[in-house]
Each structure stands twice: as C-alpha cells, then as structure tokens.
N, C-alpha and C positions, 0 to 999 in steps of 0.2 A: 675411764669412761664409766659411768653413771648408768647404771641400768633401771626404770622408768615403766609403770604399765602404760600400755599405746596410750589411753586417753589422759594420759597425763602427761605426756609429752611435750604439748603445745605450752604446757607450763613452764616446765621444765627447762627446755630449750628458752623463753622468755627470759627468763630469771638469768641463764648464762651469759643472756647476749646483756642483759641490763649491766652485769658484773662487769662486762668486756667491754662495753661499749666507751669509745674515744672522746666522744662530747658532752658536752650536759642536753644537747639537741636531741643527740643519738640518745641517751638514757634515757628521756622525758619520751620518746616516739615508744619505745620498748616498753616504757612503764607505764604508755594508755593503752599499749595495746593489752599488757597485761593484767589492766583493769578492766578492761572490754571482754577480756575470757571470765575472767571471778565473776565479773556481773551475770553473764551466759549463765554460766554454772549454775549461778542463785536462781535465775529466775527460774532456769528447767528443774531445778530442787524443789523450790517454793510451787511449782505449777504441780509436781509430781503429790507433794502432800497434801495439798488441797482439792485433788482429785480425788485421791483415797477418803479424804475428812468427809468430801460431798457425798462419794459414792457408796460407802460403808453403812450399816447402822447403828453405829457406838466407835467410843474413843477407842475401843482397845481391839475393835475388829479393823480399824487403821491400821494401829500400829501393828499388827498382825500381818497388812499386806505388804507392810513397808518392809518390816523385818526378815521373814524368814526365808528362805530358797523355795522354788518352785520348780514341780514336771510339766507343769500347763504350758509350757511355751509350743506343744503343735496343737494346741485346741485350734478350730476356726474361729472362734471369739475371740481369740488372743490376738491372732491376727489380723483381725476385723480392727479391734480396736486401738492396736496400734497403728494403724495406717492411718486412722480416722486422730490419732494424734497426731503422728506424723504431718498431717494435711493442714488440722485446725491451730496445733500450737509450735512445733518446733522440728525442723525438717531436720534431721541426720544428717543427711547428705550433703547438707553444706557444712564444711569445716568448724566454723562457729559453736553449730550444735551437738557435736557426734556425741560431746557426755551424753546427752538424752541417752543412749545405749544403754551407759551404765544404773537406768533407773527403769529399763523397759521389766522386768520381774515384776515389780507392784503389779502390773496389767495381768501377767499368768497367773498374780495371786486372785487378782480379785476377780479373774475367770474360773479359779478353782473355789472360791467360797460361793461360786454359782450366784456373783450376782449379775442381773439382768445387762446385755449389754444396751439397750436403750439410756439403764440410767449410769454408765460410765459415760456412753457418750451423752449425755445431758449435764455431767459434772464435768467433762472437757469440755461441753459447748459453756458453761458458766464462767470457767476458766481462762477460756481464749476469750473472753470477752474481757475478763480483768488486765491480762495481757497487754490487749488494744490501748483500753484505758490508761494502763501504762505506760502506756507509748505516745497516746496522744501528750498525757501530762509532762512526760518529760521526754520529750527528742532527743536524749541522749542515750536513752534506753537503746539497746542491741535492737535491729530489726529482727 
C-alpha cells in the first residue's frame, strides 16, 4: 500500500485503477477522468498565479507570495478573501476542486504584505472572468 498526501489521492487512486482496469473502455473512462483532475489542477495553479501577478506590485513581490509559508491564515482579510474565492472561482467543497486548498497560503501571504483587500478581490474578480472565458471557449473545460 502506497501512502499518498490526501490531495493527491484522487490521482493516485486514478493511475491504479487505469493499471488495473479490464478493458480498453474501462482505461479510456479512468484516463478522462484523469485528465479532468490535471486540467482542475492547472487551471486552480494558473488562477492562483495570476492573482498574485494582478495583485502584487513587481515580479518578485509574486513570487514572494507564492513561495514562502505564512502566520496570516487567522487575519480576517484572509478570510475574507478566501471565501470571495471560493465563491468567484473554484469551490473546495466539491471534490473536483479541494487542490485549491493546497494553494489557499498565497492569500495569508498577500494578506501579510498588507496589500488592500479590494485589490485581491479585483485581481480575482479579473480572473474569474478569464475563467468563464475559458469555459465559454472551450466546453470541455472543468466547470
């Protein structure tokens, strides 16, 4: 038995059942589903750093919010603005999304470099809009 961090699991389990699976039916169903998690992944990745790129002011105070650990997760900003993610771009709570979890620190960081929550949620409202966009372009895209 394979020991796995939780949010990788859904991976993980995928990949077994793809190994295991009896038909070329059954592999091909396991292997969209498995591509329906990567794209998830991507697109909460690619949403995550284009919040940071909006909300920061310079390249390297991004990478700063991306990188490093944070204490801010009890600020009420923090949680302001996660929720206001949660709402506008990618709900946790449904299985699809729970990575998002794994990238909710950016938000304590760029709560601790004290910038405005206005302009996070104005770089998440920019973002769920590309989102959409996304989605209208291509209806394959994950809802």
């Amino acid at each position: 038995m394979d020991t796995v961090p939780n949010l990788d699991a859904t991976v993980s389990i995928l990949q077994k059942q793809i190994i295991s699976s009896k038909s070329p039916e059954e592999k091909a169903s396991f292997e969209n589903k498995l591509g329906e998690e990567m794209q998830a992944r991507e697109l909460i990745r690619d949403s995550i750093l284009q919040i940071a790129e909006k909300a920061t002011d310079s390249p390297e105070q991004a990478q700063r919010v991306q990188k490093s650990e944070s204490t801010g997760y009890m600020r009420r900003t923090y949680k302001e603005v996660v929720e206001y993610y949660r709402e506008k771009c990618f709900n946790w709570h449904e299985s699809k999304y729970v990575t998002a979890l794994k990238h909710l620190h950016v938000f304590a960081n760029l709560c601790e470099e004290e910038i405005p929550v206005e302009r996070i949620k104005s770089a998440i409202d920019e973002v769920s809009v590309t989102l959409k966009e996304r989605k209208l372009e291509d209806p394959y895209l994950v809802d």
